[in-house]
C-alpha positions in Angstrom: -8.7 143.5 99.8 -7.3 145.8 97.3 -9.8 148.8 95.9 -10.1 149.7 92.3 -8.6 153.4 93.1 -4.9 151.8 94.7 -5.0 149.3 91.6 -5.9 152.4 89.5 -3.1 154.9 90.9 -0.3 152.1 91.5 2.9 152.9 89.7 6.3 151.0 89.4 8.7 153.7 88.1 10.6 151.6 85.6 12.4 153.7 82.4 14.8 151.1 80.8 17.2 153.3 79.1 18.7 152.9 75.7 22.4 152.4 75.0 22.4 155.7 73.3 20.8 157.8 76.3 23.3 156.3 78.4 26.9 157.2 76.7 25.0 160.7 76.4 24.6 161.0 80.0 28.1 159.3 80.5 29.8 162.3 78.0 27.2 165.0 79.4 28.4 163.8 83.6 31.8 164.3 82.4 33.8 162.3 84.9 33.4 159.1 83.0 34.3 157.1 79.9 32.6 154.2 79.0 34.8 151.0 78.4 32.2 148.4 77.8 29.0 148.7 77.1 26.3 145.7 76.0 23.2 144.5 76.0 22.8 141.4 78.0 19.8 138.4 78.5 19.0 138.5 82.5 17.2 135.6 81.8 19.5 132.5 80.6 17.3 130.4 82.6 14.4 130.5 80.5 16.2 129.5 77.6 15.0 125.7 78.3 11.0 125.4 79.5 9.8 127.3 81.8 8.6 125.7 85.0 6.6 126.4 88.2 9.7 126.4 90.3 11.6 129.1 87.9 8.3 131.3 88.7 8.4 130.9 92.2 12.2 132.0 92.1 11.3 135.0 89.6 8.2 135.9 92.0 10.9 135.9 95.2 13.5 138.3 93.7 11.0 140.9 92.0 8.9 140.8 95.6 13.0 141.1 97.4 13.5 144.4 95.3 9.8 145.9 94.8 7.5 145.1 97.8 8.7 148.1 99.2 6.8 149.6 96.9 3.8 147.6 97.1 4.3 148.3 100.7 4.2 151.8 100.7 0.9 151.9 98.2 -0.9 148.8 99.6 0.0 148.5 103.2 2.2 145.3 104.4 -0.6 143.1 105.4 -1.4 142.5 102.2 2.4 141.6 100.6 2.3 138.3 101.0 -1.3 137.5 99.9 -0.8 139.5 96.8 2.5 137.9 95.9 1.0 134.5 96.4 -1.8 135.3 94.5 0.2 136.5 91.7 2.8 133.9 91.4 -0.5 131.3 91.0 -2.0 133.2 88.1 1.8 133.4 86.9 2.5 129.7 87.1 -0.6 129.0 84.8 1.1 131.5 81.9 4.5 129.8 81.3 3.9 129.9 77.5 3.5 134.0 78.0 6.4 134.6 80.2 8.6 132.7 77.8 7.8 134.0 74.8 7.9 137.9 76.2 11.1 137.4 77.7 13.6 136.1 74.9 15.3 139.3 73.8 18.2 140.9 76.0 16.8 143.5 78.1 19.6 144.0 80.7 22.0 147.0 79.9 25.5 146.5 81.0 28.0 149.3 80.9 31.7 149.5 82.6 32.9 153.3 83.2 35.8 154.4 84.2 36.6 157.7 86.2 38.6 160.3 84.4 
């Protein structure tokens, strides 16, 4: 299906800035201010139990924005196998996906143009 080498030099380019490397980006840029700027909890759902459904929604937006990138490492004939097999695996470690994602993770900043 999958060989150890394509597990072994997959990637997902994720870098989850910090509030403070933003505003210096924002004041280094120049053409910005920044009015707002928060942390915020993307997942208020799992604030009560986690169920099977909530995985299977969480497992159809992150295949929606990254199975282009599985796409372009794996191949597209396996996108769909790979997903399903993940969100079973997934629906049996409810106890772990709640407990990892309780603090706000979601950085949200409102700039305006100078």
């Amino acid at each position: 299906m999958i060989s150890e080498e394509q597990v072994d030099t997959f990637n997902i380019p994720i870098y989850s800035a910090t509030p403070e490397e933003v505003t210096v980006l924002v004041v280094k840029n120049g053409c910005f201010t920044v009015e707002s700027m928060e942390l915020m909890d993307p997942t208020a759902w799992l604030k009560r139990p986690t169920n099977v459904e909530d995985v299977r929604h969480w497992m159809v937006c992150i295949k929606a924005t990254m199975g282009s990138l599985f796409i372009n490492h794996f191949g597209e004939h396996l996108l769909d196998d790979v997903f399903d097999r993940l969100t079973a695996k997934l629906v049996g470690l409810t106890e772990k996906i709640e407990s990892s994602y309780r603090e706000k993770v979601m950085l949200f900043f409102a700039l305006q143009r100078k």
